[in-house]
C-alpha positions as CSV (number, residue, x, y, z in Angstrom):
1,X,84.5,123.3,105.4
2,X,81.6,121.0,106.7
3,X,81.2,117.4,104.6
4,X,78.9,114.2,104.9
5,X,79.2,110.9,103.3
6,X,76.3,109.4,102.1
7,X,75.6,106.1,100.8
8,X,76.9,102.5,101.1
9,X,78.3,101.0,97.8
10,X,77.5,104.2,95.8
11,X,78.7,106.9,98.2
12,X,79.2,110.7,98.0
13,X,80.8,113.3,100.0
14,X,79.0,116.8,99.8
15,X,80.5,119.5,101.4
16,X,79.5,122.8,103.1
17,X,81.5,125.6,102.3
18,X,82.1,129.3,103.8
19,X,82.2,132.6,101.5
20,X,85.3,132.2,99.8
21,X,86.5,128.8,100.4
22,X,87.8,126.6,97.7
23,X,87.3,122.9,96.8
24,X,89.8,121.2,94.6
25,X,89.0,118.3,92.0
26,X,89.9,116.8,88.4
27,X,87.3,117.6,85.8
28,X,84.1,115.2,85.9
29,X,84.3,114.6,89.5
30,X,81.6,117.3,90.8
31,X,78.1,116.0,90.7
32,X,76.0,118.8,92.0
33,X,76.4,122.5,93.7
34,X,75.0,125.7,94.3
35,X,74.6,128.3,91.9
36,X,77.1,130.3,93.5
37,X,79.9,127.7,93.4
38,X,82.3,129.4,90.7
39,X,84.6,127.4,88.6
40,X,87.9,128.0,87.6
41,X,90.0,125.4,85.1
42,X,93.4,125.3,85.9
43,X,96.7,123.3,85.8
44,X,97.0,124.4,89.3
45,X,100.7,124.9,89.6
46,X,102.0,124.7,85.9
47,X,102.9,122.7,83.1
48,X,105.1,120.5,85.3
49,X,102.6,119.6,88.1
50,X,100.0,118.7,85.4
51,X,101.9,115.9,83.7
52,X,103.2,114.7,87.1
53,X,99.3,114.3,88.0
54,X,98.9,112.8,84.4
55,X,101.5,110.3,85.2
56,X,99.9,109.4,88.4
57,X,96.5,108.9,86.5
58,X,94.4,112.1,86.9
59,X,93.7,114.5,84.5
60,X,96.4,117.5,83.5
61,X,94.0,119.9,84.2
62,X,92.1,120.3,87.8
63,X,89.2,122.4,88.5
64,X,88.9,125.1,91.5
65,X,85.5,125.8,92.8
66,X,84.9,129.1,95.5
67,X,81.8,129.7,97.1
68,X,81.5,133.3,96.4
69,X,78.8,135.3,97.8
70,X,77.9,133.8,100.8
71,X,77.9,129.9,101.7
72,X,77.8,127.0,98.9
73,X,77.7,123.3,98.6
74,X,79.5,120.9,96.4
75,X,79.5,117.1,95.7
76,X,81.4,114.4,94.9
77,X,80.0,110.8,93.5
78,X,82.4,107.8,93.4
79,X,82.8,106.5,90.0
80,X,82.4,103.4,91.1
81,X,81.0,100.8,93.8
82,X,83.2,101.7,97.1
83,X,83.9,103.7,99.4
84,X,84.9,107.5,99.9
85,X,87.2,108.0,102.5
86,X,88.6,111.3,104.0
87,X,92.1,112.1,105.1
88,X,93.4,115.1,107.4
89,X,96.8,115.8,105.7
90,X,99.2,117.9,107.3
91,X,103.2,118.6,107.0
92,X,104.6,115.1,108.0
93,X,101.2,113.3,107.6
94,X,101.5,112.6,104.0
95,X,99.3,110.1,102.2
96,X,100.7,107.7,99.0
97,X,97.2,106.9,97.3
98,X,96.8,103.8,94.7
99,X,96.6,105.5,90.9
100,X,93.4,107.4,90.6
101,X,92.3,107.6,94.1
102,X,92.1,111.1,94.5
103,X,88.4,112.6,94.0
104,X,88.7,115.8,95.6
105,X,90.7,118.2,98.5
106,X,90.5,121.7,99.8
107,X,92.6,124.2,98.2
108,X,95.5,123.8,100.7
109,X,96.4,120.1,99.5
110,X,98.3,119.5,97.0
111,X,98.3,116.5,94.6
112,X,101.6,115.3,93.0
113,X,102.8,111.8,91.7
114,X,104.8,109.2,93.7
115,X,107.8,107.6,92.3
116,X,108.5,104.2,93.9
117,X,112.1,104.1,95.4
118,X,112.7,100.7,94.3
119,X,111.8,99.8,90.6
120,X,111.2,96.0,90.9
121,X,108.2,96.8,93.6
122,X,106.3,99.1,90.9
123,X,107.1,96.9,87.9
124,X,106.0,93.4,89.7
125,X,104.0,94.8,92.8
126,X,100.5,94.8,91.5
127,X,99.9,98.6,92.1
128,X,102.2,100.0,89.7
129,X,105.6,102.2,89.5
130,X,103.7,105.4,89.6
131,X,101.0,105.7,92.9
132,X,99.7,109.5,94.3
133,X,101.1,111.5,96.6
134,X,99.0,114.5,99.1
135,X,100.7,117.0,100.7
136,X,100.1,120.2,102.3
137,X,97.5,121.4,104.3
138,X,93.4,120.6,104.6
139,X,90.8,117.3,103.8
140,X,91.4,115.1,101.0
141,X,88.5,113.0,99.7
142,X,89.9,109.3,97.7
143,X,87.5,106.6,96.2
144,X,88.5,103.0,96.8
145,X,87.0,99.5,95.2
146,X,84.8,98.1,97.7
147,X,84.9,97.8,101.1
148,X,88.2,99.3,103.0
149,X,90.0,97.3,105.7
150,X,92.8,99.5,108.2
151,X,95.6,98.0,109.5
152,X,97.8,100.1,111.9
153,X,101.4,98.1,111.5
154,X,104.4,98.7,114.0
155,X,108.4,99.5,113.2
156,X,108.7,96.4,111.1
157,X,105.9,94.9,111.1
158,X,104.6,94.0,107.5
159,X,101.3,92.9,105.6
160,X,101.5,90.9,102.8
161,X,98.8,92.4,100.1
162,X,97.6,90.3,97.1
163,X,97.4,92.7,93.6
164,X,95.7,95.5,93.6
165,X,94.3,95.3,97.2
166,X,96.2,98.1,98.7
167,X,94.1,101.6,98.6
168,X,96.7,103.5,100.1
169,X,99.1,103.9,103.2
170,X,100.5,106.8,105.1
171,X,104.1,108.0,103.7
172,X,105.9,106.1,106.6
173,X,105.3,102.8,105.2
174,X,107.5,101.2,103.0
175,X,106.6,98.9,99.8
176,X,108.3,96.1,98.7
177,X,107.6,93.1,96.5
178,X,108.2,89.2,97.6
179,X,108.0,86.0,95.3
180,X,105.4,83.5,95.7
181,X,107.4,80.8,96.9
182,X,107.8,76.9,94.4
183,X,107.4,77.1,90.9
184,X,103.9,75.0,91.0
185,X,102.4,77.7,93.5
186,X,103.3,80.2,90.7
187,X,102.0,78.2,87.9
188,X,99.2,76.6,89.6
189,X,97.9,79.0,92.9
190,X,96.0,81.3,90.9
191,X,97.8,84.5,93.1
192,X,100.9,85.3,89.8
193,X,104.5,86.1,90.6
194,X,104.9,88.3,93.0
195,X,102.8,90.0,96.5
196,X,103.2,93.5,97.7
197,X,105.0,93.7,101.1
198,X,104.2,96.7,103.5
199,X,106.5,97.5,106.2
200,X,105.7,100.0,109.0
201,X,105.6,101.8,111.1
202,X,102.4,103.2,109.7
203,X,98.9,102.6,108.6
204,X,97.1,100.9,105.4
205,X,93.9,101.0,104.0
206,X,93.3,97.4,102.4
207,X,90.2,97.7,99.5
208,X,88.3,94.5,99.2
209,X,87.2,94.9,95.3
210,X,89.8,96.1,93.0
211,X,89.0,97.1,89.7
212,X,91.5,95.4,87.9
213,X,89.7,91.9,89.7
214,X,86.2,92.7,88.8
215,X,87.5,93.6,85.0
216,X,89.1,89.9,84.6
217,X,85.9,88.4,85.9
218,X,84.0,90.2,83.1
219,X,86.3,89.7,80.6
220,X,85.4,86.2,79.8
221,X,81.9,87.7,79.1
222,X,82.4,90.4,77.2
223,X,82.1,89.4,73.4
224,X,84.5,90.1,71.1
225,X,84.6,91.6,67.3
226,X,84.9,88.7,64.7
């Protein structure tokens, strides 16, 4: 499989594909193809998988698509002003992805939700108890909010990450929460509670526009039902 990534804040990845390979994505996501690119609806891996990818904010079902025939093309728009990033996943180079990240993968990779270890990180963390997990074998294609910023972090080194900033991070990291320190910084500093704490040895991908952010700017603006 061949791809490109075109455009800046509105990106897309398009994809070449050889006779008989597969492209893997939730329903909605493809944008155009080929006449020869055949679809398949599936839960891809059973009742089970399906709710854990529910749970980790993708749809139960996924759709296959096979160039069949001779060679096809496929893409993939971000839902949303970003950026599209890929990943090379491999046995022992998993990726943990924010809720929602995935957009698409070759048939080899598998999709499956990620339980944080400890509770108080998901419930207070900013990026929830429930994030993505790829495994397996092949590309993976994730759409993040805004810009993307990489931080490669040593054995014990950590990043401090405001809510909602961090995209995703390679399964070697671990994620933690801290406490804003003094009660007026909490009250008063505009940043809440509690930061999310990365520790590596590993590498994060930072996003510099969450969506949760741009949905409390609008909020004030959006008028409501009297």
């Amino acid at each position: 499989m061949k791809y490109q990534i075109k455009g800046d804040t509105l990106p897309v990845v398009i994809c070449e594909l050889e006779p008989g390979e597969q492209m893997t994505t939730e329903g909605g996501a493809m944008s155009w193809m080929t006449p020869n690119m055949k679809m398949e609806t599936t839960t891809n891996g059973g009742i089970g998988k399906a709710l854990g990818r529910a749970f980790s904010g993708e749809k139960m079902f996924q759709n296959i698509y096979t160039a069949e025939g001779g060679p096809g093309m496929i893409a993939f728009s971000s839902s949303f002003p970003g950026s599209i990033v890929p990943f090379e996943i491999s046995p022992g180079h998993e990726m943990i992805f924010q809720k929602s990240a995935y957009l698409a993968g070759e048939k080899g990779v598998t999709l499956s939700v990620h339980f944080r270890k400890k509770v108080a990180a998901g419930l207070f963390g900013g990026e929830g108890f429930i994030m993505q997990k790829t495994s397996g074998t092949g590309i993976v294609f994730a759409e993040f909010d805004g810009h993307v910023v990489e931080y490669e972090l040593e054995k014990g080194q950590q990043m401090v990450i405001d809510t909602g900033h961090l995209a995703a991070m390679t399964a070697s990291c671990d994620i933690d929460i801290k406490t804003v320190a003094g009660a007026k910084n909490k009250l008063f500093g505009g940043e809440g509670f509690f930061n999310t704490v990365i520790t590596g040895p590993g590498h994060v991908w930072l996003q510099t526009l969450p969506l949760v952010n741009v949905a409390g700017v609008l909020r004030p603006y959006i008028p409501t039902s009297k």
